[in-house]
N, C-alpha and C positions, 0 to 999 in steps of 0.2 A: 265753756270757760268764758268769761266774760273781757273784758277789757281791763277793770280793775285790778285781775287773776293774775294776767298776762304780765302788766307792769311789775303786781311784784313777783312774780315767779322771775324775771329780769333783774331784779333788786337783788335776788339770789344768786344768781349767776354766778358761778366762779370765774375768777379772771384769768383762769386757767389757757395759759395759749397752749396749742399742740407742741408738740417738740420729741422727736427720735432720740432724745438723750436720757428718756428714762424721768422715774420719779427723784427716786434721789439725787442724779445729778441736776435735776432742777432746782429744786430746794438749795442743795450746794450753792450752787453756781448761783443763785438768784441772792442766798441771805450772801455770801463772800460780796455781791457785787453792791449791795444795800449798806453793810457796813464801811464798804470802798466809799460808797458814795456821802454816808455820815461825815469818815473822812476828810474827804474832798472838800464838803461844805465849811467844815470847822476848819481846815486850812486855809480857805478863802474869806472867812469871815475875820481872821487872825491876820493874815497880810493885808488884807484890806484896816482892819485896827491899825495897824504899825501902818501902814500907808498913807493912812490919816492923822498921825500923832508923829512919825518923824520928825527930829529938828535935832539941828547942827549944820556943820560947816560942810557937810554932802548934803544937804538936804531934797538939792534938786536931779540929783544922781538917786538917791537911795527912793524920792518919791515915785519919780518915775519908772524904775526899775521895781519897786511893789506897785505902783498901778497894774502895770504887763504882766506880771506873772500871777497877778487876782484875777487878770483878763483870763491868761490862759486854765487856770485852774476852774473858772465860772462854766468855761466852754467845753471842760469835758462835761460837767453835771447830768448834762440833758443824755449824752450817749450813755452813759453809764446806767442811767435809769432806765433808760429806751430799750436798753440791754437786756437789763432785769426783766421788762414785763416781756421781749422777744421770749426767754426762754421760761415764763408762763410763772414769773414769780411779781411779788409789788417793788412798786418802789417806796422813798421816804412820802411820809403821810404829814410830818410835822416837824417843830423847829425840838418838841419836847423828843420827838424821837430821835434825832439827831444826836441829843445830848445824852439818849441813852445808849446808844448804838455807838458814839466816836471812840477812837482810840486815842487820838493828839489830845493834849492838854489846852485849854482855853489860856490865857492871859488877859485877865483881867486890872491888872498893873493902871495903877495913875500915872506912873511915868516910867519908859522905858530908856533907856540910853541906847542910841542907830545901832551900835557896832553889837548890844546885845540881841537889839528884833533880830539882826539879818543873820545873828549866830545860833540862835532860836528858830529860825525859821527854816534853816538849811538841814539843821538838828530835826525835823519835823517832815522835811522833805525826802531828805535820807529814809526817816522810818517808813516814808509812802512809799520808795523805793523798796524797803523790802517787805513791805503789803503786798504789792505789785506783784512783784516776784514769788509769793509764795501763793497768793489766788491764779499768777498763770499758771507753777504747777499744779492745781486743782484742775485747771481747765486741761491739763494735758491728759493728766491722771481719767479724766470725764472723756473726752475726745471732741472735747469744744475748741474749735479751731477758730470759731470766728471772734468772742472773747479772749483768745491767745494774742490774736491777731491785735485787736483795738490795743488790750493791754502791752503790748509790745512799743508801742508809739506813747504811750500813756509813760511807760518805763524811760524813756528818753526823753521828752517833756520836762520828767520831774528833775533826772541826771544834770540836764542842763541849770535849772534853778540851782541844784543846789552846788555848780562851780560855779554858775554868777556869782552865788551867795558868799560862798567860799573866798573868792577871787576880790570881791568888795572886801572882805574883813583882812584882807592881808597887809 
């Protein structure tokens, strides 16, 4: 075999990680955590929108409060993908797959009025809450505990967003 061989016989590879969970609960668990992740990014690309186009009499309440919660949303990204390839699946490859895989609706709006982002956004949060909720029972149904796990923190995170969010529009 040459050196040439080697490489691509490597280019082949599957990125298959090992894992005791079985074929299909990898696929499962891997595409649930993929489209989690399309998710996540179109939510953070959406509060970061409204983040940057806020204006009104909150302005410095409502921008700061979507800075923080695009922070935290940014900062699951990387676990959730990490996730994916632990249990021997991919993660997102591109921004086109993102938009084929999300669930949340984009807003693309020239102008939004505060009191509708943050009622829009809590609306979007909520439905990540019960994504959440029904990819953890996948993982329970699979006996993926350590996805249970992450997603459990992940489920409270968002809980939180969406009573700030709640709590600003009252």
């Amino acid at each position: 075999m040459t050196k040439h061989d080697d490489l691509a016989q490597r280019r082949q590879a599957p990125l298959t990680t090992p894992t005791d969970l079985g074929e299909e609960a990898r696929a499962e668990l891997a595409g649930g955590l993929r489209i989690l992740l399309a998710d996540v990014f179109a939510l953070y690309l959406k509060t970061k929108n409204f983040h940057w186009h806020v204006s009104g009499p909150h302005f410095r309440d409502y921008h700061l409060l979507l800075d923080e919660q695009s922070d935290e949303l940014f900062a699951i990204t990387d676990p959730i993908a990490e996730r994916a390839r632990k249990l021997g699946g991919t993660a997102l490859r591109s921004i086109g797959q993102i938009a084929r895989l999300q669930r949340l609706s984009d807003n693309d709006a020239d102008f939004v009025d505060a009191k509708d982002m943050l009622a829009e956004l809590r609306q979007d949060n909520q439905a990540l809450v019960v994504s959440l909720r029904q990819l953890h029972e996948l993982c329970d149904e699979k006996g993926d505990v350590a996805t249970a796990s992450l997603i459990e923190n992940w489920i409270d995170e968002a809980e939180r967003r969406v009573w700030f969010l709640f709590e600003s529009t009252r």
